[in-house]
N, CA, C and O atoms as CSV, one atom per row, in Angstrom:
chain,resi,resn,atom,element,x,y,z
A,1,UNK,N,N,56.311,73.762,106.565
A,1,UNK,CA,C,55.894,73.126,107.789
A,1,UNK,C,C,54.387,73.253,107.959
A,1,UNK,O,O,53.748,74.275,107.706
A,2,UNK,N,N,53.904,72.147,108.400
A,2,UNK,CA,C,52.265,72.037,108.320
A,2,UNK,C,C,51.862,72.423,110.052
A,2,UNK,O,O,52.198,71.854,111.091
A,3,UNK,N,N,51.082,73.527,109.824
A,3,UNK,CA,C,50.165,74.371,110.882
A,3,UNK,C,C,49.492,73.167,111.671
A,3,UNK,O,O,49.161,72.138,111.082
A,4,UNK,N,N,49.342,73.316,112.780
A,4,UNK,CA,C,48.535,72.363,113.975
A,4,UNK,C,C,47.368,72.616,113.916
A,4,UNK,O,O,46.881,73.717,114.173
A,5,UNK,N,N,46.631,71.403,113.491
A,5,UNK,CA,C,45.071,71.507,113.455
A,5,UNK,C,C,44.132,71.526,114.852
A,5,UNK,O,O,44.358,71.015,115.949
A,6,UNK,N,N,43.242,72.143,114.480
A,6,UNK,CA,C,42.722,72.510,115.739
A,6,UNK,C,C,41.214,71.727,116.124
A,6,UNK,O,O,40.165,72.120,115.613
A,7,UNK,N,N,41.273,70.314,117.310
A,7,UNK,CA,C,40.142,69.476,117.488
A,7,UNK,C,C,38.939,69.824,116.931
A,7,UNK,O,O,38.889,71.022,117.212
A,8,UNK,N,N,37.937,69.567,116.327
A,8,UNK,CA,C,36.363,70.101,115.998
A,8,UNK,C,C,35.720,68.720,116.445
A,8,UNK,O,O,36.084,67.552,116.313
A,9,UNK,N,N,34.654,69.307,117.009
A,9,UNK,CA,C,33.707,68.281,117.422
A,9,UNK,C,C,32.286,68.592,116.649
A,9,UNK,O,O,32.066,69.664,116.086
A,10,UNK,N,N,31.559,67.737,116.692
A,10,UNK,CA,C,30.194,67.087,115.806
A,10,UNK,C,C,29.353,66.824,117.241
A,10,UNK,O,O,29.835,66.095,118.108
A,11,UNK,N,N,28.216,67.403,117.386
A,11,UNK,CA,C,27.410,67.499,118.806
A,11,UNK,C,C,25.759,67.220,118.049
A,11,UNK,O,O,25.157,67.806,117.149
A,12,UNK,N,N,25.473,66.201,118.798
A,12,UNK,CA,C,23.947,66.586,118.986
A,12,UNK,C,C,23.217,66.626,120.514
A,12,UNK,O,O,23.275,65.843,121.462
A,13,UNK,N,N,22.531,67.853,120.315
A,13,UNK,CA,C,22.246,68.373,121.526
A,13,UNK,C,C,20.224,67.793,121.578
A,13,UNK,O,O,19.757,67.404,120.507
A,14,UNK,N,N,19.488,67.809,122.565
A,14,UNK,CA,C,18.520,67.265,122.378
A,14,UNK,C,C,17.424,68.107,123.527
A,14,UNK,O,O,17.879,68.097,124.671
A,15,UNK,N,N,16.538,68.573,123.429
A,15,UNK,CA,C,15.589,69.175,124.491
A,15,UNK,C,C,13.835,68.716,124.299
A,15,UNK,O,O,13.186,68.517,123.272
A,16,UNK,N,N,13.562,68.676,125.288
A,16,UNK,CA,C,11.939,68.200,125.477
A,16,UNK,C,C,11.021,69.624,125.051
A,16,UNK,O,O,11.105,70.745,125.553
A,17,UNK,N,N,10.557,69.374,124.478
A,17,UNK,CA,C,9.690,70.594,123.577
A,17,UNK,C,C,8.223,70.344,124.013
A,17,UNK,O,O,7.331,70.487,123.176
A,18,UNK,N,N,7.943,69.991,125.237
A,18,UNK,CA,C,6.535,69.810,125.718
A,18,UNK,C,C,6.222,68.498,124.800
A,18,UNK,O,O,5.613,68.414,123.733
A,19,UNK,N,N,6.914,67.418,125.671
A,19,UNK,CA,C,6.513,66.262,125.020
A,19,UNK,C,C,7.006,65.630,123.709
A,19,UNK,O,O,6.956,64.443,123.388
A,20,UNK,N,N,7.476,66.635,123.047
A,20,UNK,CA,C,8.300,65.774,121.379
A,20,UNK,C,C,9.807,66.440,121.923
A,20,UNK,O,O,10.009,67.588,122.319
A,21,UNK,N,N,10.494,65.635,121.832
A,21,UNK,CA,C,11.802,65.624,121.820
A,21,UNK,C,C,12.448,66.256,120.584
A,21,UNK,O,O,12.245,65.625,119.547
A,22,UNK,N,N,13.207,67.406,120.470
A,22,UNK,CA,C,13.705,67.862,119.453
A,22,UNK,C,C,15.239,67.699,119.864
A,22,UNK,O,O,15.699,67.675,121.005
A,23,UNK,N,N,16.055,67.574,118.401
A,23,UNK,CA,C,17.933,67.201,118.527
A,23,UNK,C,C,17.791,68.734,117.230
A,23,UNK,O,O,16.988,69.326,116.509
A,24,UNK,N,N,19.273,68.712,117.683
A,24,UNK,CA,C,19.855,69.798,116.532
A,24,UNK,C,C,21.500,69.363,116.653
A,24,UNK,O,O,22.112,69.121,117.694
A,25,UNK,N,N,21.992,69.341,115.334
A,25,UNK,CA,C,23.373,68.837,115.333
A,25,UNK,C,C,24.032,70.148,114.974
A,25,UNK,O,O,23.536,71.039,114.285
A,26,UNK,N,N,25.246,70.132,115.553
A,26,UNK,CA,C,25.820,71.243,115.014
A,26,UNK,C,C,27.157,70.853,115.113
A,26,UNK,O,O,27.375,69.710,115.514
A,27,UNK,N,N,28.442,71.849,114.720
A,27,UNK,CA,C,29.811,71.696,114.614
A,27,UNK,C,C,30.711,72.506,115.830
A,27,UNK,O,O,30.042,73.347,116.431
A,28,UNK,N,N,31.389,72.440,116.041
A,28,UNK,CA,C,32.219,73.614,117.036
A,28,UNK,C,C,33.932,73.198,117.819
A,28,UNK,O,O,34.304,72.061,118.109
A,29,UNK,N,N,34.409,73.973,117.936
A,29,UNK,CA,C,35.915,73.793,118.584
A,29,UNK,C,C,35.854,73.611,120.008
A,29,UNK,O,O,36.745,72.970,120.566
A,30,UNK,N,N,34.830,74.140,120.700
A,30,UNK,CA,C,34.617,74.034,122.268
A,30,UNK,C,C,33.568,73.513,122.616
A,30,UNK,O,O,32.648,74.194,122.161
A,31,UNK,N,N,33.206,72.691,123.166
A,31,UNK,CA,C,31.623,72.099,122.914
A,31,UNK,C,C,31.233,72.783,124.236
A,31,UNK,O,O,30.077,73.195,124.333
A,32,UNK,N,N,31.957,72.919,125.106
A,32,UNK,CA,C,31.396,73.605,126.437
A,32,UNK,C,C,31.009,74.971,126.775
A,32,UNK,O,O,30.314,75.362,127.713
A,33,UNK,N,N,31.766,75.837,125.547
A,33,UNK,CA,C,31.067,77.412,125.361
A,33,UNK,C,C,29.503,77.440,124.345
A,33,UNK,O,O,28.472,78.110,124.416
A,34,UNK,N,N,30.033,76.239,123.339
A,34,UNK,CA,C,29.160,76.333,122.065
A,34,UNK,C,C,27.597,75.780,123.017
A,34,UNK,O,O,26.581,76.436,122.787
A,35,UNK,N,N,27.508,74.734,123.920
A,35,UNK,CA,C,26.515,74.393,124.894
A,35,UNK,C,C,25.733,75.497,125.474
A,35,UNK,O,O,24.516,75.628,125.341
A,36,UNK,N,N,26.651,76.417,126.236
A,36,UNK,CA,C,26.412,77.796,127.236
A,36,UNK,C,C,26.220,78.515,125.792
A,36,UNK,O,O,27.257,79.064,126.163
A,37,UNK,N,N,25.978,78.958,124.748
A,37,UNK,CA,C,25.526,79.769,123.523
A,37,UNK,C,C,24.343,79.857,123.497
A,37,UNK,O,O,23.542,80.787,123.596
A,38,UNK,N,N,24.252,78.289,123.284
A,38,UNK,CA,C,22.431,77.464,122.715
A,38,UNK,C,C,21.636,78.093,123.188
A,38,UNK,O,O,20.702,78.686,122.649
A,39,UNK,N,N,22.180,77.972,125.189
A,39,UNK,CA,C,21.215,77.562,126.543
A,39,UNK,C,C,20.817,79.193,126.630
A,39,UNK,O,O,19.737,79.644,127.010
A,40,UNK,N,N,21.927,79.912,126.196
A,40,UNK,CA,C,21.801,81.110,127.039
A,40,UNK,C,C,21.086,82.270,125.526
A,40,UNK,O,O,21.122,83.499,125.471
A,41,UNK,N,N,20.532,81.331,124.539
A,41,UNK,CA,C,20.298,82.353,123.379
A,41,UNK,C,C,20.754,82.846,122.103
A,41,UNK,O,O,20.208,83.552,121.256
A,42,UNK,N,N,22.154,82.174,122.191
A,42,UNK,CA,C,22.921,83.486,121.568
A,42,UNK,C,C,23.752,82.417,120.528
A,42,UNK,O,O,24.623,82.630,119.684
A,43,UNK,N,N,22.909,80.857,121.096
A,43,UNK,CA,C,23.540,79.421,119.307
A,43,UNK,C,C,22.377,80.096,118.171
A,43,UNK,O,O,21.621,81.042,118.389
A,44,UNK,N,N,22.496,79.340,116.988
A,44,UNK,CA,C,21.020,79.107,116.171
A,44,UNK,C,C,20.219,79.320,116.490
A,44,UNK,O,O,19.790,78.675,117.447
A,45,UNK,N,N,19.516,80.275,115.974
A,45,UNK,CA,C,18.106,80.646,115.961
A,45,UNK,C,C,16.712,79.565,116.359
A,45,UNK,O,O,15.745,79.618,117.120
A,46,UNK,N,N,17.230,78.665,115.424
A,46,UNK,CA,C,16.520,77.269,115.763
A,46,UNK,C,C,16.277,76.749,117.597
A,46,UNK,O,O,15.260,76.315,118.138
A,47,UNK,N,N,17.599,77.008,118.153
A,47,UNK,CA,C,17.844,76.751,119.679
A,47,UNK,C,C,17.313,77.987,120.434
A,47,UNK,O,O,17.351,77.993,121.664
A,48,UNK,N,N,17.048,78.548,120.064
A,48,UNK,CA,C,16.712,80.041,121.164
A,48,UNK,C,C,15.236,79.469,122.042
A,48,UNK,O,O,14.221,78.909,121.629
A,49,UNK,N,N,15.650,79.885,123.362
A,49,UNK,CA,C,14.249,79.796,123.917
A,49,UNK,C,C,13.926,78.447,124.471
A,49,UNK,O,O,12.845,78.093,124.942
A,50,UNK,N,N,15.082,77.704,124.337
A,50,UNK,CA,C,14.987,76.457,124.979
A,50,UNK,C,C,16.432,76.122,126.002
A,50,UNK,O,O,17.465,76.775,126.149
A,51,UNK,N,N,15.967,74.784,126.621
A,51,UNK,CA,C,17.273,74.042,127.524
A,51,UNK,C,C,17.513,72.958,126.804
A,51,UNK,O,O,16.527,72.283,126.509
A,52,UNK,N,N,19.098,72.422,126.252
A,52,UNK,CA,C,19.430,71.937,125.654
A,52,UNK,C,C,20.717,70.904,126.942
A,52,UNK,O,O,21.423,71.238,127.894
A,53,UNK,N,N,20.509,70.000,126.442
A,53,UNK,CA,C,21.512,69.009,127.039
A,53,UNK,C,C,22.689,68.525,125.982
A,53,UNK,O,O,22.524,69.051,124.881
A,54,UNK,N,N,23.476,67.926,126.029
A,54,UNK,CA,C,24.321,67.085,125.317
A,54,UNK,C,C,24.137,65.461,125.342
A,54,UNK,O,O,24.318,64.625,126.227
A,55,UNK,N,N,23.627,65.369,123.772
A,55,UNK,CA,C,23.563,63.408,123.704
A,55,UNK,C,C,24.594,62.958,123.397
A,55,UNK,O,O,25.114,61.906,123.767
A,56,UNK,N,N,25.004,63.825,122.610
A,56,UNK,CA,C,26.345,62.728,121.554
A,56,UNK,C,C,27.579,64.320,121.169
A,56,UNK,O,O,27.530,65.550,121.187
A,57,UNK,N,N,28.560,63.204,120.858
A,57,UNK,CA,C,29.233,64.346,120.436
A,57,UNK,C,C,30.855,63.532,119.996
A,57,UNK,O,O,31.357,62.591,120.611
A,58,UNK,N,N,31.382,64.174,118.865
A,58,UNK,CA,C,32.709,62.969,118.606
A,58,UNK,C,C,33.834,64.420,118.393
A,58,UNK,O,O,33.600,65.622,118.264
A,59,UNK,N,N,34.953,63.715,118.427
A,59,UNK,CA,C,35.904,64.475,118.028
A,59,UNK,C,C,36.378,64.240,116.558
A,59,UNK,O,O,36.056,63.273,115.867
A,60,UNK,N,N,37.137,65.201,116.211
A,60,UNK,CA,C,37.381,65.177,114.674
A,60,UNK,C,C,38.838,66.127,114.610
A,60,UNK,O,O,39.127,67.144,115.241
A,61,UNK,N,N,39.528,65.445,113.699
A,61,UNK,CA,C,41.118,66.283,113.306
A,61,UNK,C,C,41.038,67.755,112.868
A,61,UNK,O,O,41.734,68.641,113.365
A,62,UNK,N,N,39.890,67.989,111.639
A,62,UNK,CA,C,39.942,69.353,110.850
A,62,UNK,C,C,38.656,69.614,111.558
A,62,UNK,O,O,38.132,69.102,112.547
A,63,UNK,N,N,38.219,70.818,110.531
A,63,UNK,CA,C,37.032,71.047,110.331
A,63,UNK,C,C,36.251,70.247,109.276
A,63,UNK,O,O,35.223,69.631,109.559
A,64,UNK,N,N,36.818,70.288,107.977
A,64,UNK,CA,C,36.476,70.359,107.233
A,64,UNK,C,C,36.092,68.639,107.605
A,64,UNK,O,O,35.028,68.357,107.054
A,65,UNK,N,N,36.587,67.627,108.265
A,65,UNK,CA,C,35.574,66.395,108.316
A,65,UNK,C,C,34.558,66.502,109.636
A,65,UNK,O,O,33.680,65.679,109.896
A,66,UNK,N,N,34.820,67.511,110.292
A,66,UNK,CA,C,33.621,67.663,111.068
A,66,UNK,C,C,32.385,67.954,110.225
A,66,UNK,O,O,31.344,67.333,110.008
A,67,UNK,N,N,32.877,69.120,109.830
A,67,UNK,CA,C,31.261,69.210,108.972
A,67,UNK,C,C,30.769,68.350,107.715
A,67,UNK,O,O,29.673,68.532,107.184
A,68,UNK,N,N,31.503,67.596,107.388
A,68,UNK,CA,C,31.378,66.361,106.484
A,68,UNK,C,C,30.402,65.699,107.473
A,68,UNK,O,O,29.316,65.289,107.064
A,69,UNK,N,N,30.709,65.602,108.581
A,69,UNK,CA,C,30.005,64.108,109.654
A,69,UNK,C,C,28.511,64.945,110.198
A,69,UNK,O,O,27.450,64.390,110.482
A,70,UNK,N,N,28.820,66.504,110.238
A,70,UNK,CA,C,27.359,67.178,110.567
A,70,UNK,C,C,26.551,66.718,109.877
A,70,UNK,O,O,25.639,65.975,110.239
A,71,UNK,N,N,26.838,67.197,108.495
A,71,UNK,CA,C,26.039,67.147,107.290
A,71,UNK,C,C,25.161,65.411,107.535
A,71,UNK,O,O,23.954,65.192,107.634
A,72,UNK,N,N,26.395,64.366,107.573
A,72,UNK,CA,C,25.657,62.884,107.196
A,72,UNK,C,C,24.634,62.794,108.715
A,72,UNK,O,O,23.557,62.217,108.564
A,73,UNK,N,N,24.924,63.294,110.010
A,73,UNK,CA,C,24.413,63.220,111.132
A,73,UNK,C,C,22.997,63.718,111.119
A,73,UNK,O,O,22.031,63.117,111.590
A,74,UNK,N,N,22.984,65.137,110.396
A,74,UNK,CA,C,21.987,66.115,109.781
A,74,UNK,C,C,20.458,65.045,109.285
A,74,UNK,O,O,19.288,64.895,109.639
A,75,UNK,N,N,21.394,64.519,108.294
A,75,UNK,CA,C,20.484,63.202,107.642
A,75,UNK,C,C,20.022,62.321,108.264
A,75,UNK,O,O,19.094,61.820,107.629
A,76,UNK,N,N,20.235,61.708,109.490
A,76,UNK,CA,C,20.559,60.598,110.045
A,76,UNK,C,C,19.246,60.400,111.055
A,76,UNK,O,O,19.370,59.904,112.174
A,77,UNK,N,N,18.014,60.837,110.529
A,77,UNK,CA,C,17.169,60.899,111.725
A,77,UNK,C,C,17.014,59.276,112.990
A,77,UNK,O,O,17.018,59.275,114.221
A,78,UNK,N,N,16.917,58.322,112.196
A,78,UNK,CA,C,17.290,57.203,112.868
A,78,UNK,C,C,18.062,57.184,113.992
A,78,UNK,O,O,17.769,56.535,114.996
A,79,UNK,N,N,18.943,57.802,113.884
A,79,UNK,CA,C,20.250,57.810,114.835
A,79,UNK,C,C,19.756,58.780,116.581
A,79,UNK,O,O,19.603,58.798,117.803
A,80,UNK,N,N,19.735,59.320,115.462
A,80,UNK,CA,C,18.800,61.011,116.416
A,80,UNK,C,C,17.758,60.610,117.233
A,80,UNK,O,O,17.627,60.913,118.419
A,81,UNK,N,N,16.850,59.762,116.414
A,81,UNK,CA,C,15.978,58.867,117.769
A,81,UNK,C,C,16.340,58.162,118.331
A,81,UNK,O,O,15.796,58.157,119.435
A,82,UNK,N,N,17.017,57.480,118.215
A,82,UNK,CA,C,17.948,56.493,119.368
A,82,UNK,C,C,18.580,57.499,120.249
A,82,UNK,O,O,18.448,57.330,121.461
A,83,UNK,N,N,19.147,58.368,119.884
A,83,UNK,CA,C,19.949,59.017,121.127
A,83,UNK,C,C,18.653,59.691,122.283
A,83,UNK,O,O,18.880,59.856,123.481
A,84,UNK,N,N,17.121,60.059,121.521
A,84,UNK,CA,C,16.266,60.616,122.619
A,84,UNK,C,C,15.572,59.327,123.104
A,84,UNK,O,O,14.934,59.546,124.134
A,85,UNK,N,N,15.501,58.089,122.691
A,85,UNK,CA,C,14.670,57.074,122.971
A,85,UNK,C,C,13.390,57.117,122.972
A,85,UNK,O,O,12.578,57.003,123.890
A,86,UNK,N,N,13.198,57.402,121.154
A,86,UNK,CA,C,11.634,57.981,120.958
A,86,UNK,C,C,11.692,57.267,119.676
A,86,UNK,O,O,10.724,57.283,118.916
């Protein structure tokens, strides 16, 4: 019998860095704790020290195609500026 997979979501989060807009994509099961992580310090190193919002964000069956879609999102700077409108 096949185990119940558990939702993963694909997030890009986006904050004003004194004028340049920075995104960081990341992966996670709760997007609403993984958010309160970022904000409060304690996501990626990369995120520390800033306020982070939510632009985008999709749902996904496994993990394992969430982080398939990080990875291509990762790449995707095009995209990433459209979501800050820069």
């Amino acid at each position: 019998m096949r185990q119940p997979t558990t939702p993963c979501y694909v997030y890009v989060l986006g904050t004003d860095d004194g004028g340049a807009m920075r995104t960081y994509v990341g992966w996670t099961t709760d997007l609403n704790s993984r958010l309160a992580a970022h904000n409060s310090g304690k996501g990626a190193k990369s995120t520390r020290g800033r306020q982070w919002t939510l632009l985008y964000a999709e749902r996904h069956l496994n993990r394992s195609d969430a982080m398939s879609r990080e990875w291509h999102l990762k790449r995707d700077r095009p995209f990433r500026r459209q979501l800050t409108g820069t």
